[in-house]
C-alpha positions as CSV (number, residue, x, y, z in Angstrom):
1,X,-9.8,26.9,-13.4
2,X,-12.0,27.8,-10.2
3,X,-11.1,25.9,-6.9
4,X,-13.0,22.8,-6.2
5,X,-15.2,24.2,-3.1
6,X,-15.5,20.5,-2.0
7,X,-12.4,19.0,-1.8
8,X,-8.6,19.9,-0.2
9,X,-5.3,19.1,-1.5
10,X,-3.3,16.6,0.7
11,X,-0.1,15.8,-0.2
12,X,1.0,12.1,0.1
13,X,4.7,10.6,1.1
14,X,5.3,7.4,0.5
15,X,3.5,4.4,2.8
16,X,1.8,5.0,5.8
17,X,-1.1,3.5,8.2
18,X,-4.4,3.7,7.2
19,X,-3.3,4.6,3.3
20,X,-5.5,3.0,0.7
21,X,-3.8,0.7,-1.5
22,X,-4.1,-1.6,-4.6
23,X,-2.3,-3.9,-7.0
24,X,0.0,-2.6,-9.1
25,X,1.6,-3.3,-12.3
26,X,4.4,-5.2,-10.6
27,X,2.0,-6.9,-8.4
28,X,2.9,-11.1,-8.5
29,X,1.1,-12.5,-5.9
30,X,-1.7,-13.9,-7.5
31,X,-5.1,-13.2,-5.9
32,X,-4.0,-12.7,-2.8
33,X,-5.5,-9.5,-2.3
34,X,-8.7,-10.1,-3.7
35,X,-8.4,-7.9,-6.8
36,X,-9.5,-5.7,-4.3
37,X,-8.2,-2.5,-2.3
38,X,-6.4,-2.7,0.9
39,X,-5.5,-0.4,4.0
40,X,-2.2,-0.4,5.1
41,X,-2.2,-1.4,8.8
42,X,1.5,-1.1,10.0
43,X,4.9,-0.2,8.4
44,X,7.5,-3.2,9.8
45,X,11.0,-4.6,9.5
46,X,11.9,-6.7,6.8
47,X,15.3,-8.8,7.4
48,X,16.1,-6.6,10.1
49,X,15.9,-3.4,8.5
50,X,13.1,-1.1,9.7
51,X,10.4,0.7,7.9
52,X,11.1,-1.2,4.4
53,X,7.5,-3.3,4.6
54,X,3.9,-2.7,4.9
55,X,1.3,-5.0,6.6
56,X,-1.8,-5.0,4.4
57,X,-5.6,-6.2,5.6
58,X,-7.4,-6.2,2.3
59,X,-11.1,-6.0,1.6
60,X,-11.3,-9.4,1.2
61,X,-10.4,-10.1,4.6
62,X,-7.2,-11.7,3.4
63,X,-3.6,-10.4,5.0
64,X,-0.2,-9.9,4.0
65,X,2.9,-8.1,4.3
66,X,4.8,-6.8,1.5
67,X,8.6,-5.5,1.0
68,X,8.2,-1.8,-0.1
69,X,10.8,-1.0,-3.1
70,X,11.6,-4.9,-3.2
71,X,14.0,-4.6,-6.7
72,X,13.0,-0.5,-7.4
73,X,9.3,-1.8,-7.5
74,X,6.3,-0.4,-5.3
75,X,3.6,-2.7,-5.5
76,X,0.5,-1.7,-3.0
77,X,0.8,-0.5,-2.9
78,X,2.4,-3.5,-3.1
């Protein structure tokens, strides 16, 4: 197969600001993102231990902040 003259690879690592997100299978939180997509716009403390949650501003204008890996589940992105 011939490269793809019109995109590039990027490799992703986990959650970051600015990353695109949206529900996953794990996802319980009703509707509260919409049933949309979301951009991640911080990586915060949970509980006093740093970098395990995401601050979310989804499409629909709605907010949140999620634990990331909350019981070996990802959802979002969360």
């Amino acid at each position: 197969m011939e490269k793809r003259s019109t995109t590039s690879k990027v490799q992703a690592r986990g959650i970051y600001p600015n990353a695109i997100v949206n529900r996953g299978p794990d996802w319980k939180y009703d509707n509260q993102d919409g049933g949309r997509f979301g951009t991640v716009t911080e990586i915060r403390s949970w509980q006093g231990v740093p970098s395990c949650a995401a601050r979310v501003a989804w499409d629909s204008g709605k907010e949140g902040t999620y634990r990331l890996g909350y019981q070996g589940k990802v959802n979002c992105n969360f």
